[in-house]
C-alpha positions as YAML, in Angstrom:
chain: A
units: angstrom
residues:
- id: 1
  name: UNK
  ca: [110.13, 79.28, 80.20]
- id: 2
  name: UNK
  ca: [109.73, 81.80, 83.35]
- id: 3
  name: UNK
  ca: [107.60, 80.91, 86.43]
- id: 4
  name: UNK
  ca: [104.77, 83.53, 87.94]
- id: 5
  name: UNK
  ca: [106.92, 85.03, 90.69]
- id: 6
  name: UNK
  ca: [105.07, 87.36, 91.68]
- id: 7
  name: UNK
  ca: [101.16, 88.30, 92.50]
- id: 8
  name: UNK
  ca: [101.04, 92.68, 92.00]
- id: 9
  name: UNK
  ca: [98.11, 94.17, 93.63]
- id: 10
  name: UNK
  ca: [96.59, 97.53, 91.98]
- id: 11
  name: UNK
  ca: [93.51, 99.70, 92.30]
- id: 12
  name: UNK
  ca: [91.35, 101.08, 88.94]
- id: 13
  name: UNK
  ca: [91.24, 104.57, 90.17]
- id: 14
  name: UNK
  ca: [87.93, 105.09, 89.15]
- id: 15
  name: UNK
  ca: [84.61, 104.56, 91.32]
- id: 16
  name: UNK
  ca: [83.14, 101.60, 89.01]
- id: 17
  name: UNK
  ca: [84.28, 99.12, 86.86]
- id: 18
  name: UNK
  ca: [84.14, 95.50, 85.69]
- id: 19
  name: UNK
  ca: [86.58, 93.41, 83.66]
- id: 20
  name: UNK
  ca: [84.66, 94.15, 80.63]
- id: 21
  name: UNK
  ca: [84.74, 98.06, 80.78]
- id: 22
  name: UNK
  ca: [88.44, 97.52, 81.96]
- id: 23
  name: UNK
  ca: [88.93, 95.74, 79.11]
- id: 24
  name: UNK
  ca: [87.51, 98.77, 76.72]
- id: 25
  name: UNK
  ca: [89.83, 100.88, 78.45]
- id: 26
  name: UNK
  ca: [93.02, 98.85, 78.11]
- id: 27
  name: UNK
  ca: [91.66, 98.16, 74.27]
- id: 28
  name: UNK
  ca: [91.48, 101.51, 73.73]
- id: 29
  name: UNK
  ca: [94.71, 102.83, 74.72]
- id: 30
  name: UNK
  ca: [96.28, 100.13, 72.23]
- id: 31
  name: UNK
  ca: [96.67, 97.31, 74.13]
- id: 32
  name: UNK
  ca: [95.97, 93.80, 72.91]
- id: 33
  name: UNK
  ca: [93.48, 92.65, 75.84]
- id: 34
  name: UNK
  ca: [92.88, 93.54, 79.43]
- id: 35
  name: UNK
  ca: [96.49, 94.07, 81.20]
- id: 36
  name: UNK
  ca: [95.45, 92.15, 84.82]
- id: 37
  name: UNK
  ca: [94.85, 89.22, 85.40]
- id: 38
  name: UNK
  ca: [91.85, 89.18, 87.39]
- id: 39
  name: UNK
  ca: [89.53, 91.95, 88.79]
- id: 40
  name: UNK
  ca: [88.07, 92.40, 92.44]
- id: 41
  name: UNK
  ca: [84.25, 93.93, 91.67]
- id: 42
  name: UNK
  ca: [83.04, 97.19, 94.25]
- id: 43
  name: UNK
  ca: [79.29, 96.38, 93.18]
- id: 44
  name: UNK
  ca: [79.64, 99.50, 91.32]
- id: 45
  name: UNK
  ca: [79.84, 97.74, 87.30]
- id: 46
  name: UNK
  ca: [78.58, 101.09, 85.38]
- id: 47
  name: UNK
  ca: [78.62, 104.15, 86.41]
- id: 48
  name: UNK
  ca: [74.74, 104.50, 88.38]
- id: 49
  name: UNK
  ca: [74.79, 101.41, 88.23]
- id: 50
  name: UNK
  ca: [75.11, 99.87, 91.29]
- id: 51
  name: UNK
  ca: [74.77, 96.02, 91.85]
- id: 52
  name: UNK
  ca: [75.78, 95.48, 95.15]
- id: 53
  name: UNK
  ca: [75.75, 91.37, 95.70]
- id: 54
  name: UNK
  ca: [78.34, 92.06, 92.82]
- id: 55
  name: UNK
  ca: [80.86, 93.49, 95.85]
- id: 56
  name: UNK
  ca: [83.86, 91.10, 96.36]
- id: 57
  name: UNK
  ca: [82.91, 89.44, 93.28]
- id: 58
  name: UNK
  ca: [86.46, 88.43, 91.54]
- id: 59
  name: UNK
  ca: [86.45, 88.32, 87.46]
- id: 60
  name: UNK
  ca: [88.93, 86.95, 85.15]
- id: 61
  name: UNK
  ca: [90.78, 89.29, 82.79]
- id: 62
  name: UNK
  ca: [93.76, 88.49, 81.03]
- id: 63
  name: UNK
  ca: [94.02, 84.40, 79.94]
- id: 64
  name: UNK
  ca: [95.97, 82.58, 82.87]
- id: 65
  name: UNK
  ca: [95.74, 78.62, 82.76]
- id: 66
  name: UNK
  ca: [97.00, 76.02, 85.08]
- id: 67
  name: UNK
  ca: [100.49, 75.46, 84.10]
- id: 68
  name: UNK
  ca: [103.47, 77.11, 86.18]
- id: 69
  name: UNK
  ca: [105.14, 78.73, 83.23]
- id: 70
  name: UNK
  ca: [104.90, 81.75, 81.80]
- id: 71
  name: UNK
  ca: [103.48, 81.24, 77.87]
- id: 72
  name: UNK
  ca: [102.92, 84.72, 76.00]
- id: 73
  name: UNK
  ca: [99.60, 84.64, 75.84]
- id: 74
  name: UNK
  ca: [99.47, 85.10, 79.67]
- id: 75
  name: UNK
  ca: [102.10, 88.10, 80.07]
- id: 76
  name: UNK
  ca: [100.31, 90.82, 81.84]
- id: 77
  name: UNK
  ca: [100.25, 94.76, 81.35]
- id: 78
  name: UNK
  ca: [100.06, 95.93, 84.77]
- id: 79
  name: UNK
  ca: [103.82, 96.29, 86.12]
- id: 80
  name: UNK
  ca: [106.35, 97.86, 84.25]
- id: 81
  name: UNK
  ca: [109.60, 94.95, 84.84]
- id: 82
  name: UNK
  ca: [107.11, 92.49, 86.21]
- id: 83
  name: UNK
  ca: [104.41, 91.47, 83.55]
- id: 84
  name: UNK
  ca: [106.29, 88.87, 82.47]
- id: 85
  name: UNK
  ca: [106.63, 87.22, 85.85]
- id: 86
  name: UNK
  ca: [103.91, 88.09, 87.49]
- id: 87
  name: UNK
  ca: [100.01, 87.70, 88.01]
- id: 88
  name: UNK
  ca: [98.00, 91.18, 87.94]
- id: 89
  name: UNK
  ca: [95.06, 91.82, 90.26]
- id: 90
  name: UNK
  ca: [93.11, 95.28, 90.47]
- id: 91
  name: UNK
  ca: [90.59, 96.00, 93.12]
- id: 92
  name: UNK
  ca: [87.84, 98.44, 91.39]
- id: 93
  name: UNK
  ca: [87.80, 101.84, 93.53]
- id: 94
  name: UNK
  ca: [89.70, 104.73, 93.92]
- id: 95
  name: UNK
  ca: [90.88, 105.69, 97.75]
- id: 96
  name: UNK
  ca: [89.06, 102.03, 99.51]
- id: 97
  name: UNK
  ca: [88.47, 98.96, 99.15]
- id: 98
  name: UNK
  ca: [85.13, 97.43, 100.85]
- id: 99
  name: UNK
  ca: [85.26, 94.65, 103.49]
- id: 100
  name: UNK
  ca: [84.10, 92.48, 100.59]
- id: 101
  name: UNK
  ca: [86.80, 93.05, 98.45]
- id: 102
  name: UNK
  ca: [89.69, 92.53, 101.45]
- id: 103
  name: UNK
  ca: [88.60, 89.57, 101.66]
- id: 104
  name: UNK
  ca: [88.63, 88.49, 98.08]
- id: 105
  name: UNK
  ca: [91.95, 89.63, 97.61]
- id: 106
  name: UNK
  ca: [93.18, 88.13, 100.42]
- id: 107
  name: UNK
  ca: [91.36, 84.18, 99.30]
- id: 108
  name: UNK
  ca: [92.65, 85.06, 95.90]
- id: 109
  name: UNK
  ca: [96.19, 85.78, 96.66]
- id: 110
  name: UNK
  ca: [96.16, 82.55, 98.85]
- id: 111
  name: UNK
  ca: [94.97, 80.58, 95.85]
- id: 112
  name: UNK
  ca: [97.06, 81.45, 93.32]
- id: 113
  name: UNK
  ca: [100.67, 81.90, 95.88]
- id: 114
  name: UNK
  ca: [99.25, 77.70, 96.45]
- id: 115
  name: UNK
  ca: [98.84, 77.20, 93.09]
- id: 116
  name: UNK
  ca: [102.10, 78.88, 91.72]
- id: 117
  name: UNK
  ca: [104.47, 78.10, 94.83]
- id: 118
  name: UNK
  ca: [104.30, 82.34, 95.27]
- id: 119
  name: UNK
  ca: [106.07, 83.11, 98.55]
- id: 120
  name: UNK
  ca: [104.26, 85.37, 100.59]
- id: 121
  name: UNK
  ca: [106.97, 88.47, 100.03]
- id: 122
  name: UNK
  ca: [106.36, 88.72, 96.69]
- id: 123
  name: UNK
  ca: [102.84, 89.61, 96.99]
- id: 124
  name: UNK
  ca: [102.93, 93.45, 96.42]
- id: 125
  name: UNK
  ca: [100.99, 96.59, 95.89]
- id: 126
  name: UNK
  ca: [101.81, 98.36, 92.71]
- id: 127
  name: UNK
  ca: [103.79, 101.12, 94.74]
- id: 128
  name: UNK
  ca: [106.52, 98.55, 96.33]
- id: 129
  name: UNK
  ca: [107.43, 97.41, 92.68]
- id: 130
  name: UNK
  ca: [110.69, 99.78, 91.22]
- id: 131
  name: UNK
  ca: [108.66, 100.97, 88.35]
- id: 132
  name: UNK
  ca: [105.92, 101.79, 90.60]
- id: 133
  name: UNK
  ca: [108.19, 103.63, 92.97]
- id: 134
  name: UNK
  ca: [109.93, 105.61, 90.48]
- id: 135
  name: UNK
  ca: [106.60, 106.32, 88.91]
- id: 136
  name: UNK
  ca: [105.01, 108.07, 93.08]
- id: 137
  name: UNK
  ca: [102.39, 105.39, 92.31]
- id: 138
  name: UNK
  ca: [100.27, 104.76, 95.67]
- id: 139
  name: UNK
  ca: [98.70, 102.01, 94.12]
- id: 140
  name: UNK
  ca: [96.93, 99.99, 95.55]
- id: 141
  name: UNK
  ca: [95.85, 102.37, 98.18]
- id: 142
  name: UNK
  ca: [95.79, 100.02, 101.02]
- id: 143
  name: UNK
  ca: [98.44, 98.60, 103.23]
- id: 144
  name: UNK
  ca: [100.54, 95.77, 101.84]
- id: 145
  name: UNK
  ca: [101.79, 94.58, 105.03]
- id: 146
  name: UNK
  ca: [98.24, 94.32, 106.58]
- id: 147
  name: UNK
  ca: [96.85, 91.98, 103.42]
- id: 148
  name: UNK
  ca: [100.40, 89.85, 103.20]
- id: 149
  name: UNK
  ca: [99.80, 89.64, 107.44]
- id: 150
  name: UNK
  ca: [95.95, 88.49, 106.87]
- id: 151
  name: UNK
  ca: [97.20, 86.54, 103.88]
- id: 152
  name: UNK
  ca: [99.42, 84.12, 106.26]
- id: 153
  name: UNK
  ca: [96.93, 83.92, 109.07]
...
C-alpha cells in the first residue's frame, strides 16, 4: 500500500461553491464522487448567496480516514500522476483567496503534513505538479512559496 506524499493545493475557478455543488459538478462530468479531498469555503455557497461566517470554513469531500495508506476508496481526482499519492484541497474562488481562507489552508496543510509525516516540499499548488505544468495551469492562483513559508512559521 502507498503513503499520502503529497498535499496539492487548487482553486474552483468559479466565484462560489461548496463541497456539495462541487460534488454535482465532479458527478456530472462522470466521476464517481468529489475529486478533492477537502474544500476551503469563500462564504459565497450559491451563487447570490452569500453566507459570509461561512468564509474560511473547510469541508470534507472525498472519504480520507486516519490510516497512513493509501486504500482506493480515498484516491483523489485532482492531479493528473498524483491522486494516488496525494491529498486534494481546493480553495473556492477564482483570481483570490480571502484572509480567511489563507489561513485555513495554511492550519489545514499543517494538520494533515502532522498527521501523514508530509514534508513541507511536497505541499504544492496545482501548477508546480508536471501534469499541471504541461497543462499552463496557474492553479492555485496564489504563491506556493508564501503558504509553504507561513506553513513552517
Amino acid at each position: 500500500m502507498k503513503n499520502f506524499e503529497y498535499i496539492v493545493v487548487h482553486i474552483s475557478d468559479s466565484f462560489w461553491g461548496c463541497a456539495r455543488e462541487v460534488r454535482k459538478w465532479h458527478l456530472a462530468k462522470g466521476w464517481r464522487d468529489i475529486g478533492y479531498h477537502f474544500i476551503v469555503l469563500n462564504g459565497i455557497i450559491l451563487p447570490n448567496f452569500p453566507l459570509t461566517p461561512l468564509n474560511g470554513s473547510i469541508e470534507v469531500g472525498r472519504y480520507l480516514d486516519a490510516n497512513f495508506t493509501v486504500e482506493e476508496n480515498e484516491i483523489g481526482a485532482h492531479t493528473l500522476g498524483y491522486n494516488d499519492k496525494s491529498i486534494g484541497i481546493c480553495v473556492i474562488g477564482k483570481e483570490n483567496w480571502t484572509v480567511s481562507q489563507e489561513v485555513s489552508v495554511i492550519y489545514l496543510c499543517r494538520t494533515l503534513m502532522k498527521w501523514f509525516n508530509i514534508p513541507v516540499q511536497n505541499v504544492l499548488g496545482h501548477c508546480e505538479t508536471k501534469s499541471g505544468k504541461k497543462q499552463g495551469k496557474t492553479c492555485p492562483n496564489y504563491p506556493m512559496d508564501v503558504i509553504r513559508a507561513k506553513i513552517i512559521e
